[in-house]
N, C-alpha and C positions, 0 to 999 in steps of 0.2 A: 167604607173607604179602603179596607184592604183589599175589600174582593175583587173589585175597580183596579185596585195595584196590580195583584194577580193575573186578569183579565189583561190587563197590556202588558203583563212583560208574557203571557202566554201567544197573544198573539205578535210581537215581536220575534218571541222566539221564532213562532210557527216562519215566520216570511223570511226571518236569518236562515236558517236551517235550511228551507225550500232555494235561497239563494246560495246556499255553500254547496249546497248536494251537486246543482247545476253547472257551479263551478268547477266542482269535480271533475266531472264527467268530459268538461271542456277542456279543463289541464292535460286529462290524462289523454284525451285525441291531440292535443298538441305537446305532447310531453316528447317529441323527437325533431318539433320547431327551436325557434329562438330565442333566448332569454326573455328577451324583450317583449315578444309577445305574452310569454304566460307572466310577465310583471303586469301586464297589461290587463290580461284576465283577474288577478291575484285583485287591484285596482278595482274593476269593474265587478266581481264578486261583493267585494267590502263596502262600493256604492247600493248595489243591487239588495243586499242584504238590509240598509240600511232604510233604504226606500222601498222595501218590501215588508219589513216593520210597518213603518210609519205609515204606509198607506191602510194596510192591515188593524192600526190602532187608530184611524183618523174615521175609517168605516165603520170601527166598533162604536167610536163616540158620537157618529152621526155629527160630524165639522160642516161649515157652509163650503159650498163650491168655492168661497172665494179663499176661502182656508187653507184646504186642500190643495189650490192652484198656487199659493204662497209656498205650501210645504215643498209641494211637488218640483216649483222653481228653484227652491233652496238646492235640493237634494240633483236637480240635474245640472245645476252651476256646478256643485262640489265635483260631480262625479265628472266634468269635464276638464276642471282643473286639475283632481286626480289620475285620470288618463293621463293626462299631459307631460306630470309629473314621474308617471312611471314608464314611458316613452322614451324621456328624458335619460332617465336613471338606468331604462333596459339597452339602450344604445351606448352609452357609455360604457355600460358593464361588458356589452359584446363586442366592440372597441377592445377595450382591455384584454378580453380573453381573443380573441385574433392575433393581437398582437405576441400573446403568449404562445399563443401556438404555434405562430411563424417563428421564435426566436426557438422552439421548444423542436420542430423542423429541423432547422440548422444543426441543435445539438446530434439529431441522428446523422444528418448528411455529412455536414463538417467537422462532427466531432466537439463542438465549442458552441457555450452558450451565451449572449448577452441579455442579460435580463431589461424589459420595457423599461422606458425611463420613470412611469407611475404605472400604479396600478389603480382601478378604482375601487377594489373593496379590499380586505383585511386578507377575506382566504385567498385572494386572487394574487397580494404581496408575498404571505407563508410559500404559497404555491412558488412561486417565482423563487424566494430563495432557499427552497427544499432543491429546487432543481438546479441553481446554481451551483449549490453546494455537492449535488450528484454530476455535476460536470466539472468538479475540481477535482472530482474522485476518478472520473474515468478519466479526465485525462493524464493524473498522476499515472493511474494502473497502463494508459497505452506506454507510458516514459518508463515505466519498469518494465513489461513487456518487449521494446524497442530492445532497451538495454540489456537485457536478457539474449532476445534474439542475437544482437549482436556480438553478446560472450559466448555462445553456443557457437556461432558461424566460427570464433577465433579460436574458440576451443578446438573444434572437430579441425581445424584448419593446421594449428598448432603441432598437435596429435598426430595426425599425418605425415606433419614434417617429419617431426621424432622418431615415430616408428620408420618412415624411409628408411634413415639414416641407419639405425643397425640391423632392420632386414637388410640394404643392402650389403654393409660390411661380414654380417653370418655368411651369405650367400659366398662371398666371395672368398669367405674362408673358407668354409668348409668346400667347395668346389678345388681350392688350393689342396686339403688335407686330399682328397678324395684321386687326386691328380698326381700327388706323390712330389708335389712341385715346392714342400716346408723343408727345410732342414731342421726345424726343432718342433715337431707338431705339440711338446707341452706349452709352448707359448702359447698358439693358434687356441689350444682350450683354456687355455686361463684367460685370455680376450673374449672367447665364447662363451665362456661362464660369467665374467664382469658383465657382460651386454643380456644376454639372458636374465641376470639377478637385477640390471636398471629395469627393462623392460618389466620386469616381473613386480618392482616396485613403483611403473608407473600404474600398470592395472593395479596395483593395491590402492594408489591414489583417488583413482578414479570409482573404485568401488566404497569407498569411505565417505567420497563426497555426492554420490547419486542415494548413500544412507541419508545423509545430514540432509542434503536438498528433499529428499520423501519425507523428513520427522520422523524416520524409525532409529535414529540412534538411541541406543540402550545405554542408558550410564548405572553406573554402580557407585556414587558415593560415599567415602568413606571421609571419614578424619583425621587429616594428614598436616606436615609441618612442611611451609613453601621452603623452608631449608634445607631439607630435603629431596624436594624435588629439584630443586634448582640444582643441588649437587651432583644428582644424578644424570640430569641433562646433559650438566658441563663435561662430565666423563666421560659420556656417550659422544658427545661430539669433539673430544680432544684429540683425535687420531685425523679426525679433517681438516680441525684448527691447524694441527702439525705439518700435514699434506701441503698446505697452502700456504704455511708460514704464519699466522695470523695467530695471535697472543688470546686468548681466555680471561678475562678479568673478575673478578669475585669483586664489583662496586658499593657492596652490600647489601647483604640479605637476613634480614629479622627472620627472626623465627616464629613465623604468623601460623597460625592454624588456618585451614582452610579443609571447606567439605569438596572433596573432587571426583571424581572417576580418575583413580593415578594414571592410569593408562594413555587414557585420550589426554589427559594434560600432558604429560610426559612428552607428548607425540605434537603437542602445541607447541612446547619449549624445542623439541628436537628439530621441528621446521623452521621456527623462529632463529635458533641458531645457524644450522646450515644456507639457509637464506642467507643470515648476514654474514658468516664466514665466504662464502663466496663471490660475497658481492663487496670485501673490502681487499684492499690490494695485499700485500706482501708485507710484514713486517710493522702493521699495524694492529691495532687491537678492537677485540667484541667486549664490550661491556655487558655484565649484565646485572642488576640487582634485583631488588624486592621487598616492601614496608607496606608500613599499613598506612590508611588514607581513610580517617574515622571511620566508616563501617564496609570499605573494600580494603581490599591486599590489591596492588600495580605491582607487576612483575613489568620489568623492562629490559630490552634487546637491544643496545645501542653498538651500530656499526660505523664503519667509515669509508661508505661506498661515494661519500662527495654529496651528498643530498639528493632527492628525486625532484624532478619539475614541478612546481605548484599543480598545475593544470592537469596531472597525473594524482594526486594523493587523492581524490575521491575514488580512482579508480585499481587502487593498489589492492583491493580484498576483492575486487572481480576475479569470476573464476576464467583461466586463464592470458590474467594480465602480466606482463612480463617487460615493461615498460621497453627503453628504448634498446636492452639488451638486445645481442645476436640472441637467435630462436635458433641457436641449437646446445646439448648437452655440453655443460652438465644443468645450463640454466632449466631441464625437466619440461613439464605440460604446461608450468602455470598455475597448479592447483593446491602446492603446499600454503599459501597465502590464504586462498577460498577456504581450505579446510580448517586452518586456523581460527580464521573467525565465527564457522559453523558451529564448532564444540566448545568454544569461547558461551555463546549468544546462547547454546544451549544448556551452559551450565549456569542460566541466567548473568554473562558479563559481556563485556562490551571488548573490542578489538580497535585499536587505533593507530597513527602512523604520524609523526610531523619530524619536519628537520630539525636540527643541530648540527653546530657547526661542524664541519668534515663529514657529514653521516646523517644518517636520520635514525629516530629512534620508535620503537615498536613498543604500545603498551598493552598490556593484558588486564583490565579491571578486573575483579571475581569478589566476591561479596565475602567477606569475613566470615569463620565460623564462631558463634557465640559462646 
C-alpha cells in the first residue's frame, strides 16, 4: 500500500515537474509580452501540470478508457475555466498598469500627478501612492526653486541698484576733487570714506550669506547670559537710534543662559535692530526684550514701522525682500533679514515676524541652555 502511494505521487511528480520546466521555458520567451499573457501560461502550466500527473498515474494504474476520458474531461473543463479566469484577471491588471503609466507620463511632462481612480492589485495601489507622494515632493522642490530663482533675479537686480548709486556719486566726486572744482575737499573724503565703508559692508553681507546658504558657517558656542547680549546690542545700536531720533527700550530681559556663537548672535540682534530703527519714524520707540518660554529663550524686536501687509510676512526672511520700501540707501541689499534667519536656523532656532499694533515684532527662538 505505501509502495502504490510512492508510485503516484512519483509519477505525479514526474508529469508536474515536466509541466513547470515547460512553463519555464515559455515565460521566459514571453517575459517582455503582456501580463496577461504569462498569467495565462502561469494558468496553463498549473492545468498542464495537473493533467500531466494524472494521466501519468491513470497509466500506472491501467484505468478503463472510460475513466481516463472522465479524468481527462475534468481536467480540460478546469483548465478552460482557468484560462478564462486569468484572461480576465491579466487584462484588468494591464488596464491598471496603463493607466499608471499614462498618469505616471504626465508626471514627467506636466510636472503633476493624478493617481487612477482604482487599482487592481495591492502593489499596483502602493505603486500609485509612492509616486503621488514623489509628485508632492517635486513639485514643492520646483515652488522652492521658483522662489529662489525669483529672489536671486531681485537680489542681483537690488544689488545693482545700490552699487549704481555710489559708484556714481564716487565718480563724481572724485572727478570734482581731481578738477580742483571742491572748496573743502575734507568733505568730498569723508562722503568717500562713508560710501566706501557701506559698500564694503554690503560685500560683507553678501559674503556671510553665500556662507550660511553653502552650510559652511562655523559656530563656536559658548555659554552666555541673553542679558548680556542684549545689552551689548542695545549700545551698539544707540548712536543710530540717536541719528534717527528713535528711543531704545529695555521691555525686559531675564537673564537666561544660552549656548551661542556671541558673534553671529550679536550680529542677529545688530540687524534686528538697525532694521527696526530705521524703519520706525522719529520720536518713537524699538522695543526689545527677552524670557524664557519652557525650553527656548524669544528674544524680541518690536518696532513701530506701521505693520507690514499680511500678503508679505511669508516673505519678510527672503533674501533680498525689502517690502514696499524705496530700494535705495540706507534701506541696503535686502539681506540683513536673510542673514538673520540663516544663523538663527543654524544655531538650531527658528526666526519669525507678525504685527502689533503700530509695528510688527520680530522673534528670535533659540533653545535654552541646560
Amino acid at each position: 500500500m505505501l509502495g502504490d502511494t510512492l508510485l503516484i505521487a512519483l509519477y505525479a511528480l514526474i508529469g508536474a515537474v515536466a509541466a513547470g520546466l515547460g512553463g519555464a521555458v515559455v515565460l521566459r520567451l514571453l517575459r517582455r509580452r503582456s501580463v496577461a499573457l504569462s498569467l495565462a501560461v502561469v494558468a496553463a502550466v498549473t492545468i498542464a501540470a495537473m493533467l500531466g500527473g494524472t494521466l501519468l498515474v491513470a497509466w500506472a494504474m491501467l484505468l478503463s478508457d472510460h475513466d481516463l476520458w472522465v479524468v481527462t474531461t475534468v481536467c480540460a473543463m478546469a483548465a478552460v475555466v482557468s484560462l478564462v479566469v486569468a484572461l480576465v484577471l491579466g487584462r484588468s491588471v494591464v488596464r491598471g498598469s496603463r493607466a499608471l503609466a499614462e498618469a505616471t507620463r504626465a508626471l514627467g511632462d506636466e510636472g503633476s500627478f493624478t493617481p487612477p481612480s482604482a487599482a487592481p492589485t495591492a502593489e499596483l495601489a502602493e505603486l500609485s501612492r509612492q509616486l503621488a507622494a514623489t509628485s508632492a515632493k517635486l513639485t514643492a522642490s520646483r515652488e522652492r526653486e521658483r522662489a529662489l530663482e525669483a529672489s536671486r533675479r531681485e537680489l542681483v537686480a537690488w544689488i545693482s541698484h545700490d552699487l549704481r548709486t555710489p559708484l556714481a556719486g564716487l565718480r563724481a566726486m572724485t572727478e570734482a576733487l581731481e578738477d580742483g572744482m571742491v572748496e573743502d575737499p575734507a568733505v568730498y573724503h569723508t562722503r568717500i570714506g562713508a560710501e566706501v565703508e557701506r559698500m564694503s559692508d554690503m560685500v560683507s553681507d553678501l559674503f556671510e550669506l553665500s556662507r550660511i546658504q553653502a552650510g559652511v558657517l562655523a559656530l563656536s558656542p559658548t555659554r552666555m547670559s541673553v542679558y548680556d547680549l542684549v545689552g551689548d546690542a542695545i549700545a551698539g545700536a544707540d548712536a543710530l537710534a540717536r541719528e534717527h531720533k528713535v528711543r531704545l527700550v529695555d521691555d525686559g530681559v531675564e537673564p537666561v543662559p544660552v549656548e551661542v556663537d556671541g558673534r553671529e548672535m550679536s550680529r542677529v540682534l545688530a540687524n534686528l535692530l538697525v532694521n527696526a530703527i530705521r524703519r520706525t519714524p522719529a520720536d518713537s520707540t524699538v522695543a526689545v526684550s527677552a524670557r524664557r518660554d519652557a525650553d527656548s529663550v524669544v528674544l524680541s524686536v518690536t518696532d513701530g514701522c506701521g505693520g507690514i501687509p499680511p500678503e508679505d510676512l511669508p516673505r519678510v526672511f527672503d533674501t533680498g525682500w525689502r517690502g514696499t520700501h524705496a530700494r535705495t540707501p540706507p534701506a541696503g541689499a535686502g539681506l540683513g533679514l536673510a542673514i538673520v534667519r540663516g544663523i538663527v536656523e543654524a544655531h538650531r532656532g527658528q526666526a519669525a515676524v507678525r504685527n502689533v499694533p503700530g509695528g510688527c515684532r520680530f522673534e528670535v527662538r533659540l533653545p535654552a541652555a541646560s
